[in-house]
N, C-alpha and C positions, 0 to 999 in steps of 0.2 A: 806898705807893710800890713799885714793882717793884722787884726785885734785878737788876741789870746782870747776863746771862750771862759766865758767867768758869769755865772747865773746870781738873782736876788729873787732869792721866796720870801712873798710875803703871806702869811699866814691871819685870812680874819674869822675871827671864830663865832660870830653871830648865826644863828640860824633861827629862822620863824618856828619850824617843828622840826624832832628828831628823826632819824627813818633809824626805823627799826633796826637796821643791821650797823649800824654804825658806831664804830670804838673811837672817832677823830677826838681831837681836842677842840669841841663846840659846847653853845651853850642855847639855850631860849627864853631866859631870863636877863641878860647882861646888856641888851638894846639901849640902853640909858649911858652903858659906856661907851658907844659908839666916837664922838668926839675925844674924849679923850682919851682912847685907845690908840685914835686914826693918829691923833698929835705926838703920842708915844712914838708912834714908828716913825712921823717926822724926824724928831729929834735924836731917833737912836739911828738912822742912816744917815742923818749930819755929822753924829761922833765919832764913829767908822769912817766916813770918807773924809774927816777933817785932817788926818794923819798923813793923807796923800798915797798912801801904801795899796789903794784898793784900786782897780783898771775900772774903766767903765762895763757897766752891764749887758752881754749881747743878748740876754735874754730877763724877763724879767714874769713871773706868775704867781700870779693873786689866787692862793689856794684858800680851802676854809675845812669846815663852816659854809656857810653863803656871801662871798664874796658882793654877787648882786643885790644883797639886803642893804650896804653901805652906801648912803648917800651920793649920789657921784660926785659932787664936788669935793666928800671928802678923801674917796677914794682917790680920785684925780690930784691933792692934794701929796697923797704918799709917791706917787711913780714923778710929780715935778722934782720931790728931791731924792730922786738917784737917778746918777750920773748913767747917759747910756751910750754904747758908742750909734753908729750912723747903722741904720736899718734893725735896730735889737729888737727880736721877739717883744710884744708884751701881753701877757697871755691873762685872760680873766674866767675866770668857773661863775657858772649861771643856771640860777634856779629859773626854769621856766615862769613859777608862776613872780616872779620877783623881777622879771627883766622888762622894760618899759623904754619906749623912744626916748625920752628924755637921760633918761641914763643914757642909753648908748648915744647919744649925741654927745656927752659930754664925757665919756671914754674915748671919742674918734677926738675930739679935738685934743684929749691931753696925750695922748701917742698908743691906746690901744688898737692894738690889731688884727687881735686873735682872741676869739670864745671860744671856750667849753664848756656846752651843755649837758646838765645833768639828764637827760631823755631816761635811761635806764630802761623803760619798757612802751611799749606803744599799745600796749593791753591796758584795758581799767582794771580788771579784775587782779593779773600780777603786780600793780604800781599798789594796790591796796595791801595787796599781802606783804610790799615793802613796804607800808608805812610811809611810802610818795604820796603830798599832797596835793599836783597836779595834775594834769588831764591829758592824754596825747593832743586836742585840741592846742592845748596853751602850748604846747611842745612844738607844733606846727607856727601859731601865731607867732612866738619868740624869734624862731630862726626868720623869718618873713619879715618881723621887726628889726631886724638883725642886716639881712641882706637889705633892706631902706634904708637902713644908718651906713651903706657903703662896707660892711664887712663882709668879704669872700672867704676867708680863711676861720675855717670853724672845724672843731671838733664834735661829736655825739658821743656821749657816754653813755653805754649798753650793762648790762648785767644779763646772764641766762641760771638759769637754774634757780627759780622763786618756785615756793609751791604754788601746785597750779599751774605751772606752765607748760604746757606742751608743747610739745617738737612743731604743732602748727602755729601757734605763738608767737615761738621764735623767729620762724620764718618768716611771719607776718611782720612781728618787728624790726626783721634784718631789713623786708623791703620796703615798708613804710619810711624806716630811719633813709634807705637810700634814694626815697623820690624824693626829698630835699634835696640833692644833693650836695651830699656832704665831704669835701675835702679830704676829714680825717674820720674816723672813730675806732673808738675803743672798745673791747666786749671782755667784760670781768666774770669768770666762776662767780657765783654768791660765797661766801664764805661766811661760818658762823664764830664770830668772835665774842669769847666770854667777857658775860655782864652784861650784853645786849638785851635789849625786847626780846628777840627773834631767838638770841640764845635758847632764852627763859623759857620761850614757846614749845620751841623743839624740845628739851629737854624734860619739857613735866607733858608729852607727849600730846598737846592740841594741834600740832603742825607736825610735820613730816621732814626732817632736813634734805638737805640738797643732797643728789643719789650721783655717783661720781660717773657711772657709767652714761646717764642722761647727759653731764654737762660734758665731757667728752664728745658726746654726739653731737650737743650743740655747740662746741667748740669747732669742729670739721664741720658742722653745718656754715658757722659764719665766716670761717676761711674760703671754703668754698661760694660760697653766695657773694663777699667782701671782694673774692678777687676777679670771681667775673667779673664786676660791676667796673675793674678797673683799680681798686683800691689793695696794693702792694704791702705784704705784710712785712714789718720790719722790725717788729718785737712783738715778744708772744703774745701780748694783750694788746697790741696796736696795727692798726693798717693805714694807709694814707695812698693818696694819690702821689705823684712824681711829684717831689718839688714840694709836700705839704707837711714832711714829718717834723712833729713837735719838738723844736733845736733846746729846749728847755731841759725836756726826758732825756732828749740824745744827751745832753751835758751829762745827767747821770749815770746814765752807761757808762758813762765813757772817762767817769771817775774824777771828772772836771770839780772846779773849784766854785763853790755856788757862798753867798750870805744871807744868815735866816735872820728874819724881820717879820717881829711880831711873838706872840705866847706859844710855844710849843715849836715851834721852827728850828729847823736844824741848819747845819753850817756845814761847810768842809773847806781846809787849809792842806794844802800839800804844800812840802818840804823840798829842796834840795836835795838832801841824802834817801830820797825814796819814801819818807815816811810819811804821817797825813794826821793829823787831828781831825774828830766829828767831834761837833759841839751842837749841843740844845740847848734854847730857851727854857726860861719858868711857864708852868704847864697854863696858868689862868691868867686871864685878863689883869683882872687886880693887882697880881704880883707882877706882871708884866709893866705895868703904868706906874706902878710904884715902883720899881726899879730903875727902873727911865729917870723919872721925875727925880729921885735921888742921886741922880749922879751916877748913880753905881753900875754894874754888868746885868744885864740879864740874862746873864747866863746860867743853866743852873747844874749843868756837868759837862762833860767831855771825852773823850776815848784816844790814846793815840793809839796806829795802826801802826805797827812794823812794817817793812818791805814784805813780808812772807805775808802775813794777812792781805796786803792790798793786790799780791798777787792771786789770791786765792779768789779775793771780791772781781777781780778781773776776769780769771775765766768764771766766775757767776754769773757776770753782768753782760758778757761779752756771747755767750753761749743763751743768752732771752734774745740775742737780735738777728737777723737776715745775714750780718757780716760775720758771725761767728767770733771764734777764739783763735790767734794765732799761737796756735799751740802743737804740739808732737799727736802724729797720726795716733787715732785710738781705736787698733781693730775691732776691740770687743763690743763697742758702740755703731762702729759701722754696720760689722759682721748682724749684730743684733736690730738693724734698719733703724736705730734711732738718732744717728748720725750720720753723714756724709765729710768726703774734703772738696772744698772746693776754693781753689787760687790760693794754698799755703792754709787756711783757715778749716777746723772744723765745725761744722753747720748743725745743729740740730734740725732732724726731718720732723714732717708734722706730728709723726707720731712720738717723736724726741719731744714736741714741744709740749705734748699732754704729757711727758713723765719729766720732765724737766728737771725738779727737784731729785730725781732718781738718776737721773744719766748725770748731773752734775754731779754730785755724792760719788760715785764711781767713777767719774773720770781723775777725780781729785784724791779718791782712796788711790789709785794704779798709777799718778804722778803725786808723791808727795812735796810737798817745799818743806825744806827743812830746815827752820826759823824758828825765832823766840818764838810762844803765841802773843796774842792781842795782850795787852794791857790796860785796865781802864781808869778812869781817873773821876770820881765823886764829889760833886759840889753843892 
């Protein structure tokens, strides 16, 4: 009998330096927490699975922060205790310049089997203007350390649209990234989130923001480049070869049930009668370990979904991947080249996938669900 997918984020929020464009929940001062942060999440995936209620993990990913800053043994430490079924992902994020044999020698013996590297650029000059403190060198050296520790299964994580970067950049760094090669990667729009460095930048006018029509360009530049090479896109920021996409992500697509471990980490419970709770941790370390250490939840609020909202996140989430939405034909999305149907499912085209947020908006205006809305719940 199959194992029900059921994912654990663990979330580390240490990082050596910030990059500029980044709103995560990290820090570069909290290093001294590192042990007992790790022991925190010990402790609080012993008290969840002590109930008996929770299925083994088929997927398991060490988000951050910089996950590779963490000791390995005590990283190694958090994935001994939680329960996994037989072959579950377990997936680790990795700062180039933070990744060493030693570590991944002691990620392959404790059951990792899958990186993701932060690459972002293979330019010096755009990894500066992100505020990356690595080299495409160490980018190179990593994956190399990487493939000697026995790991085949790896992602690159890409960014286009930094100032500075030109269309010949890009394309350098699309084929740079793929004479590694690499199984999977990722390629993300920059996005300016407020209270960032880079915000700040843009805003009092010493840097120039991200020009939509460029990254557009260079979004069709890396589909096209990504799937020569053989790499199948299968959500809108993801490509993989056959057989290599991230079962972790798919889980969220696909609305699955995951547990958050660790500061800032979220959660999802679905219901029997259609409905779902999203629960968050406490945002910092501190409260995190002290919550733990108390006994008590670190939780620090929650949301339930009605059946109408989880439909609505459904054809969201469903309508970012290769498979589409099984959903009612929508001419005006077709008629308009931004969708197609294909086997019962509507697909967003590539140009669907550059306006995404826009064809979903409208497909969801011209089918409404007509449901409670959301409800949220404050703790």
């Amino acid at each position: 009998m199959a194992t029900s997918a059921f994912g654990v984020y663990v979330h580390i929020p240490f990082c050596a330096a910030r990059c500029d464009y980044c709103d995560f929940a990290t820090w570069t001062d909290r290093g001294h927490l590192m042990e007992a942060y790790a022991a925190a999440c010990v402790r609080d995936v012993e008290r969840r699975y002590a109930g008996g209620e929770l299925p083994p993990a088929t997927s398991v990913f060490f988000g951050g922060g910089t996950p590779s800053l963490l000791p390995g043994p005590l990283l190694a430490g958090i994935l001994d205790a939680i329960p996994r079924a037989a072959g579950a992902e377990v997936s680790v994020e990795c700062n180039p310049e933070s990744t060493d044999a030693a570590k991944l020698a002691v990620w392959r013996e404790a059951g990792v089997n899958r990186l993701s590297f932060g690459v972002q650029s293979m330019k010096p000059h755009v990894l500066a203007s992100l505020g990356r403190v690595h080299s495409p060198a160490l980018a190179v050296r990593a994956v190399r350390l990487a493939r000697s520790a026995g790991f085949d299964n790896f992602n690159l994580d890409l960014i286009y649209g930094a100032a500075g970067e030109s269309p010949e950049d890009w394309r350098a760094t699309l084929e740079e990234a793929l004479a590694l090669e690499p199984p999977h990667v990722s390629a993300y729009a920059l996005t300016l989130e407020p209270g960032t460095p880079l915000a700040r930048r843009v805003n009092a006018g010493a840097l120039p923001g991200p020009d939509d029509d460029d990254q557009a360009a260079k979004y069709e530049m890396a589909d096209e480049v990504l799937g020569a090479a053989g790499l199948g896109w299968y959500e809108i920021s993801n490509w993989a070869r056959p057989g290599h996409e991230c079962a972790h992500n798919l889980l969220y697509w696909a609305q699955g049930e995951y547990l958050g471990v660790g500061c800032a980490a979220h959660g999802h419970t679905v219901h029997p009668d259609g409905t779902a709770r999203r629960w968050w941790n406490v945002r910092t370390p501190e409260r995190y370990i002290s919550a733990v250490d108390g006994a008590g939840s670190p939780e620090a609020g929650a949301e339930t979904l009605d059946a109408a909202t989880r439909e609505e996140e459904a054809v969201t989430l469903s309508l970012r991947t290769r498979t589409g939405a099984a959903v009612g034909h929508d001419a005006g999305l077709v008629a308009d080249g931004l969708a197609a149907w294909h086997d019962g499912h509507l697909v967003l085209t590539p140009t669907g996938r550059l306006l995404a947020n826009d064809a979903t908006a409208r497909f969801l205006a011209a089918h409404p669900v007509e449901e409670p809305p959301l409800s949220r719940i404050k703790g």
